[in-house]
C-alpha positions as CSV (number, residue, x, y, z in Angstrom):
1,X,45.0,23.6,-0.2
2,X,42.4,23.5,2.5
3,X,39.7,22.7,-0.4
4,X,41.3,20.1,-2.1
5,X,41.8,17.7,1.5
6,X,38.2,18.4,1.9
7,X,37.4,17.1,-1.2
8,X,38.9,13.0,-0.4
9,X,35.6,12.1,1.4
10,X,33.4,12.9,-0.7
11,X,35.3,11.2,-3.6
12,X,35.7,8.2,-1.2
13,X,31.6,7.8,-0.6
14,X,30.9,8.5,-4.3
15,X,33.3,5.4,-4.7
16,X,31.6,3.3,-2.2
17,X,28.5,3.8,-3.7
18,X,29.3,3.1,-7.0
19,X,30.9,-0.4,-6.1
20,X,27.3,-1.3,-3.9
21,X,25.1,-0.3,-7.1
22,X,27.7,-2.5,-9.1
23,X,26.8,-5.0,-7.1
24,X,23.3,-5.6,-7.3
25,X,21.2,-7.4,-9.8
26,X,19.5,-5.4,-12.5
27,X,15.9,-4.0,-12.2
28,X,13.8,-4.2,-15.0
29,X,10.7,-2.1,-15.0
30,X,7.8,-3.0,-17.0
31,X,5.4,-0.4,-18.7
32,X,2.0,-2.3,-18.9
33,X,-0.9,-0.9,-21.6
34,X,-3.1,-0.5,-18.6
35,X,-0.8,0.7,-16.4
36,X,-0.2,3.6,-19.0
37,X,-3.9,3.7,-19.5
38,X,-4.1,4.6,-15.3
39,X,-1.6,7.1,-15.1
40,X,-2.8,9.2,-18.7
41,X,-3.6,12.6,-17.8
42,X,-7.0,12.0,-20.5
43,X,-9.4,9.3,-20.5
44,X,-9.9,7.1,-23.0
45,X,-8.1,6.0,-25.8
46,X,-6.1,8.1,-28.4
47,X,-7.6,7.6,-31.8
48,X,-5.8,6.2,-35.0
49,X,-5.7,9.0,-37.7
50,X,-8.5,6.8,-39.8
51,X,-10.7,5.9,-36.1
52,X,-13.2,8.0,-35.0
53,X,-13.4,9.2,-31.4
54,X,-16.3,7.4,-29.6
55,X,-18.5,9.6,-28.0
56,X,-18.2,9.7,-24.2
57,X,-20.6,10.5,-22.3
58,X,-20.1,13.3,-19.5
59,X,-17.3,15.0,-20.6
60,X,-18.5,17.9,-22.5
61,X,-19.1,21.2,-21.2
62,X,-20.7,22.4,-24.4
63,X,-24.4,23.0,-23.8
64,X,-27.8,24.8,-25.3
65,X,-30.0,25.3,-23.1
66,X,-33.2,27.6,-23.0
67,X,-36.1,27.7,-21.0
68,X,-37.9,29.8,-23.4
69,X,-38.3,32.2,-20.1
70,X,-38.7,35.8,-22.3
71,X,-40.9,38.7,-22.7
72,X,-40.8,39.0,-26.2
73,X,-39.3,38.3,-29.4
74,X,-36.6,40.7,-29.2
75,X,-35.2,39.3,-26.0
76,X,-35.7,35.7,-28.1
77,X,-33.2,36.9,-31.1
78,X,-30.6,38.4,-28.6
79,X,-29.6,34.7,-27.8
80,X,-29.2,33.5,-31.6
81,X,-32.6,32.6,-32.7
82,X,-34.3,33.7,-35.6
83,X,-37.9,33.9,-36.4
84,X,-38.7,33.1,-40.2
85,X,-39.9,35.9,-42.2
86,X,-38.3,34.5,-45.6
87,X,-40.6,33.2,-47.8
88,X,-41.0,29.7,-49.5
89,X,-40.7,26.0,-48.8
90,X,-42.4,23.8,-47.2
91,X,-46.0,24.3,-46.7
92,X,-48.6,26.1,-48.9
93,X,-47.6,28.2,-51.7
94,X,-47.9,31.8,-51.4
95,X,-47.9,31.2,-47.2
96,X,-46.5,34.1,-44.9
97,X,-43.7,33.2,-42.4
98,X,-44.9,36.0,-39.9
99,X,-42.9,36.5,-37.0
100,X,-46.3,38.1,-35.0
101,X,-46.9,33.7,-34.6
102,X,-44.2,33.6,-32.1
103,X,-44.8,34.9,-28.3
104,X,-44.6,34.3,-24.6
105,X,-47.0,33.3,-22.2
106,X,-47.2,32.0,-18.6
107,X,-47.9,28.1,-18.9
108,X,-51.3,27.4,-17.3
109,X,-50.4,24.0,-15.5
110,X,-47.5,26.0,-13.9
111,X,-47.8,30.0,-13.6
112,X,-44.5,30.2,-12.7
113,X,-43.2,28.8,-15.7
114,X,-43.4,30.9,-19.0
115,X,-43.3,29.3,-22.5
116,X,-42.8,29.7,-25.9
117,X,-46.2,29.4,-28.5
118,X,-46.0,29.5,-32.1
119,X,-49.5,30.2,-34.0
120,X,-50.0,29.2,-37.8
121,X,-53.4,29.9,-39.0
122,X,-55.1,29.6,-42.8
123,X,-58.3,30.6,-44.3
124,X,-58.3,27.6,-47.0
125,X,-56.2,29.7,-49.9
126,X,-51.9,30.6,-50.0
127,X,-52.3,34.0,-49.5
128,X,-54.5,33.5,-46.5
129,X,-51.8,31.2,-44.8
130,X,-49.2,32.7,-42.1
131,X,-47.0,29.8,-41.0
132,X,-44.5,30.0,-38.3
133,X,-40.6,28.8,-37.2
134,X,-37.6,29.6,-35.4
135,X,-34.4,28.5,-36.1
136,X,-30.7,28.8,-33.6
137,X,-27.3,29.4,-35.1
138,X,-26.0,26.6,-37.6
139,X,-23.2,24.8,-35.2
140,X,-24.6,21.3,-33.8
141,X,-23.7,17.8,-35.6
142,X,-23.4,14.8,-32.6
143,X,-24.2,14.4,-29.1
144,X,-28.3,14.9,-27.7
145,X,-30.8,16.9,-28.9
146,X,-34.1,17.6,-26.4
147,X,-37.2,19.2,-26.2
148,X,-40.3,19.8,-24.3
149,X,-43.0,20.6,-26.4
150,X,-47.0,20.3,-26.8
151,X,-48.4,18.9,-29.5
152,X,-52.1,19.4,-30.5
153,X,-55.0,17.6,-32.3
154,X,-57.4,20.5,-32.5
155,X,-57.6,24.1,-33.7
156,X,-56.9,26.9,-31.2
157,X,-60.1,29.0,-33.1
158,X,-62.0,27.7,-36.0
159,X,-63.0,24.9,-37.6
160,X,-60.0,21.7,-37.9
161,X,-59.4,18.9,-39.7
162,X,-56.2,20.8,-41.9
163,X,-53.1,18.4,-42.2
164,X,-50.7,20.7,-40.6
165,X,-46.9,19.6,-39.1
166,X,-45.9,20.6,-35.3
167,X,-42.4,19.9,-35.6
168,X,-38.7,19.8,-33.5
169,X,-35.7,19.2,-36.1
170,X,-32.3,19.5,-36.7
171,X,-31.1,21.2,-40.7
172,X,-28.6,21.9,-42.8
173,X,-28.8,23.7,-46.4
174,X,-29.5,22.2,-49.5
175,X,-26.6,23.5,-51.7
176,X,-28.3,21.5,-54.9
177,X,-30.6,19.1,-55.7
178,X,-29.6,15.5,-53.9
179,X,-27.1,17.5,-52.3
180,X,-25.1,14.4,-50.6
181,X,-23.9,16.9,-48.1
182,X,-27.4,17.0,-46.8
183,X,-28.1,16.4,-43.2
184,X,-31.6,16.7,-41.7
185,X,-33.5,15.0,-38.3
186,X,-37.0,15.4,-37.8
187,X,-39.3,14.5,-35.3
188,X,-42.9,15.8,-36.9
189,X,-46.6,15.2,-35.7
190,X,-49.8,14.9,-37.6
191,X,-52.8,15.1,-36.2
192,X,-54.8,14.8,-39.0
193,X,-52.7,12.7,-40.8
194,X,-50.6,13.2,-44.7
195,X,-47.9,11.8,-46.8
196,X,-50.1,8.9,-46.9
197,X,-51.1,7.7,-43.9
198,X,-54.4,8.5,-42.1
199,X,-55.2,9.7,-38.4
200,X,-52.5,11.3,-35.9
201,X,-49.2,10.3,-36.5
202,X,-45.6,10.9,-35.4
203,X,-42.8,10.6,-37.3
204,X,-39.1,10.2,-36.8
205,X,-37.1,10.6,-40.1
206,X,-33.5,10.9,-40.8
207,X,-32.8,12.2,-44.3
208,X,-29.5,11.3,-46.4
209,X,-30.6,13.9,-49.0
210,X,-33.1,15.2,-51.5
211,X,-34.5,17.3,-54.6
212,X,-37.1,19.7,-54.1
213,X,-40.1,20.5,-56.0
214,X,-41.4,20.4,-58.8
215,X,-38.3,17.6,-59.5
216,X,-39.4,16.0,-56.2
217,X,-37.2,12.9,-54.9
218,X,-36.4,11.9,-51.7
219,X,-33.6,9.7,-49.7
220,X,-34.8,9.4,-46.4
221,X,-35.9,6.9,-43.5
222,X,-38.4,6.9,-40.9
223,X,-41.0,5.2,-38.2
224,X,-43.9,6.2,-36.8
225,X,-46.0,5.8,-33.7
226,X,-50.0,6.1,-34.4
227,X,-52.7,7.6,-32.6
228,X,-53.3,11.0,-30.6
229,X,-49.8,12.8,-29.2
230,X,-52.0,15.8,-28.0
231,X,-50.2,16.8,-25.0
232,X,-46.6,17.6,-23.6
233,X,-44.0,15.2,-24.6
234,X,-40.2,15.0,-24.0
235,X,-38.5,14.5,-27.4
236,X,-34.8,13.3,-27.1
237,X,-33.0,12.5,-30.5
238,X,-29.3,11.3,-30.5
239,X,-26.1,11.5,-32.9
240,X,-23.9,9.1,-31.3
241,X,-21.1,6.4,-33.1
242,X,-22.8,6.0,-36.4
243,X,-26.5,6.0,-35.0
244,X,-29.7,8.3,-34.6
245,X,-32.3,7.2,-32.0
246,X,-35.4,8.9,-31.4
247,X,-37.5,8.8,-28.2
248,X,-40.8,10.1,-26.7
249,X,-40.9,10.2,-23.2
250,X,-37.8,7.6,-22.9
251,X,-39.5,5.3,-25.5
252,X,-37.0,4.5,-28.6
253,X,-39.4,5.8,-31.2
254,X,-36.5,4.7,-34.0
255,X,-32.8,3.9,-35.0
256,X,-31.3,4.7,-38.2
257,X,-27.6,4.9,-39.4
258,X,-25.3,4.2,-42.4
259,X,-25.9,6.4,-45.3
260,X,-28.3,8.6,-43.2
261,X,-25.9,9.4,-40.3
262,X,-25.4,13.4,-40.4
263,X,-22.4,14.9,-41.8
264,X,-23.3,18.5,-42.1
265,X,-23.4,21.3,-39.3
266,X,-27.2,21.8,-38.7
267,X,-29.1,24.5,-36.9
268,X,-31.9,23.9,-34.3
269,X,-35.6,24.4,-35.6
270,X,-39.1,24.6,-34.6
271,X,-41.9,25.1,-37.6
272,X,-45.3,24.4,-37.7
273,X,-46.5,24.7,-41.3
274,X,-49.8,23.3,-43.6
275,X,-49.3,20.4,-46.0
276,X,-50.8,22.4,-49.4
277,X,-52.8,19.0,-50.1
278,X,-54.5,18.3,-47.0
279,X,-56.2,21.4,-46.6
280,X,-60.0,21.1,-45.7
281,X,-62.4,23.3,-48.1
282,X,-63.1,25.6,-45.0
283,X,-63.4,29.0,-46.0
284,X,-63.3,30.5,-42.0
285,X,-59.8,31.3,-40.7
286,X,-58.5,28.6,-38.3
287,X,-55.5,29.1,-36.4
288,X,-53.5,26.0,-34.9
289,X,-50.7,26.1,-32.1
290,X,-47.5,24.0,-30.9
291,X,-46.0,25.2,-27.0
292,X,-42.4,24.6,-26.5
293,X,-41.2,24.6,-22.7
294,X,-37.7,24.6,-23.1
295,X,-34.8,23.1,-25.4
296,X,-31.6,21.4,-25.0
297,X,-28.3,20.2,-26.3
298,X,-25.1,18.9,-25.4
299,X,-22.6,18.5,-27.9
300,X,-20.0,14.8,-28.4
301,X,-22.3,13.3,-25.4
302,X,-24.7,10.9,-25.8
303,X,-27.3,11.2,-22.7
304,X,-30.7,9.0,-22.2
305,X,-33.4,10.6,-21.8
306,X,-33.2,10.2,-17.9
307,X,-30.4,11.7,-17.8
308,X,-31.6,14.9,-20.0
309,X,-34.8,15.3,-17.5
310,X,-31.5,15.1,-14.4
311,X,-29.6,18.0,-15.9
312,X,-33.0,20.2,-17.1
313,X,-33.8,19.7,-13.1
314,X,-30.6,20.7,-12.0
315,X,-30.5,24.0,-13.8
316,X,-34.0,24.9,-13.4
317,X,-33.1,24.3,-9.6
318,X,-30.3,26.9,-10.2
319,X,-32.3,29.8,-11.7
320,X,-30.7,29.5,-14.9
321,X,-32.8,30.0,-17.9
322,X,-30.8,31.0,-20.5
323,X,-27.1,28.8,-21.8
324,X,-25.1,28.9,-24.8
325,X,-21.4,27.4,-24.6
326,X,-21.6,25.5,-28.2
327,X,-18.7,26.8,-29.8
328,X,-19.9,28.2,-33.5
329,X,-17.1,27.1,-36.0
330,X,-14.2,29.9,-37.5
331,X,-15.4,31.5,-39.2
332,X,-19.1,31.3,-38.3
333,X,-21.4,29.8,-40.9
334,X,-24.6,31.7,-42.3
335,X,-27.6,29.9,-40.7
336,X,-30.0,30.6,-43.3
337,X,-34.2,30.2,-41.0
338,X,-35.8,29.5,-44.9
339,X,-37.1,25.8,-44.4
């Protein structure tokens, strides 16, 4: 009994309260697009099932990075990288990919620094040719691609004037001829010129696809920038909303898009190879080299090349020489180093 008489007050306020809410004109709350758009726990906005998600830029955790800081090749191939030894294309038939072109030395402008040389050389016939590459895991498609690297116009020993190729690219495989699968970016320098055009040139070429030889056809575009690149040069190439730009040094070099926009997971490459027509009728063995400091990546981000040389500062500043948090996919593709 003592409950239940306890109970009347409370039933009395509920009451009370009821008739004041009653009373009162209704509140309507409006729910704003923007207003959504400030209070969404992701930034951005959600894509339509047929809209592709724009790249945004500093959002991405998933980074290469390698400052090329090793003692020798075996501590190179414990962080994913392969040096070629599989023979065939490109270069001169009958050439040896031999690993012995890779090693490490301290950079003379900076003896604290340690980079990465690769050494081709060639004595004027195929089976006198040793060519050189390396090539990371097959697992990068958009975002920025970077590299510090020294190109070179003349022979380290011996005589010059062979058309050879110091490249940085990006590659997938050719599963057949005009594959349309394909996807390939390439910046490549010529000191002594080729594919028909004279004196030192660079190129920047985004391929949609092609047939190798000896049924040789090719879908690609490209730019170039004459005269001498000898010397170190930033290369920065993004993958960003439909487009691929190249720069030097934070000069746009070239934009391509459309047809050639990459579609296929590529691996990251190095290779420095002889074109088998431009060789000079030398007889002596020549060897030629390209220097690579360090290389970079960041994946769905599309960085200027300021802001590549920012982070490359701040993790040199931090010791680190060696990062790898580029998811490969599930399961992991093969990442054939064979051209």
């Amino acid at each position: 009994m003592r409950n239940r008489d306890m109970r009347w007050p409370l039933f009395l306020c509920v009451a009370l309260m009821a008739m004041n809410f009653a009373a009162r004109p209704p509140q309507v709350i409006h729910l704003t697009v923007a207003s959504a758009a400030k209070v969404s726990p992701t930034r951005g906005t959600i894509p339509t099932p047929r809209q592709k998600a724009p790249l945004r830029k500093g959002l991405s955790s998933q980074i290469l990075f390698d400052d090329f800081s090793y003692a020798n090749r075996k501590e190179l191939t414990k962080h994913g990288w392969i040096v070629r030894t599989v023979a065939g294309w490109p270069g001169v038939p009958g050439a040896t990919w031999w690993k012995e072109g890779v090693s490490f030395l301290k950079d003379p402008d900076e003896p604290r620094n340690r980079i990465l040389r690769m050494i081709s050389s060639i004595d004027g016939t195929g089976a006198g040719a040793n060519q050189t590459q390396i090539c990371h895991q097959r697992k990068y498609l958009e975002g920025t691609y970077a590299a510090r690297v020294r190109f070179t116009d003349n022979p380290l020993s011996g005589p010059g004037g062979d058309q050879i190729v110091e490249s940085f690219y990006t590659i997938s495989p050719l599963k057949a001829p005009m594959d349309p699968d394909y996807s390939e970016l390439d910046f490549e320098y010529l000191p002594n010129g080729g594919w028909g055009i004279s004196g030192p040139t660079l190129y920047g070429t985004t391929w949609e696809t092609f047939s190798p030889e000896p049924n040789w056809k090719k879908d690609n575009v490209f730019n170039t920038n004459s005269g001498s690149q000898a010397g170190w040069h930033t290369l920065v190439t993004q993958v960003a909303n439909g487009k691929v730009k190249y720069f030097i040094d934070g000069k746009q070099l070239a934009e391509h898009g459309e047809r050639f926009y990459p579609e296929s997971l590529m691996s990251i490459n190095f290779n420095l190879w002889f074109i088998k027509d431009g060789l000079t009728k030398e007889q002596t063995v020549r060897s030629y080299n390209e220097d690579i400091d360090w290389v970079f990546h960041e994946a769905s981000t599309a960085l200027t090349p300021e802001e590549v040389e920012t982070k490359i500062v701040s993790m040199r500043r931090r010791s680190i020489k060696f990062r790898d948090t580029v998811p490969a996919p599930v399961p992991a593709l093969t990442s054939p180093c064979d051209f």
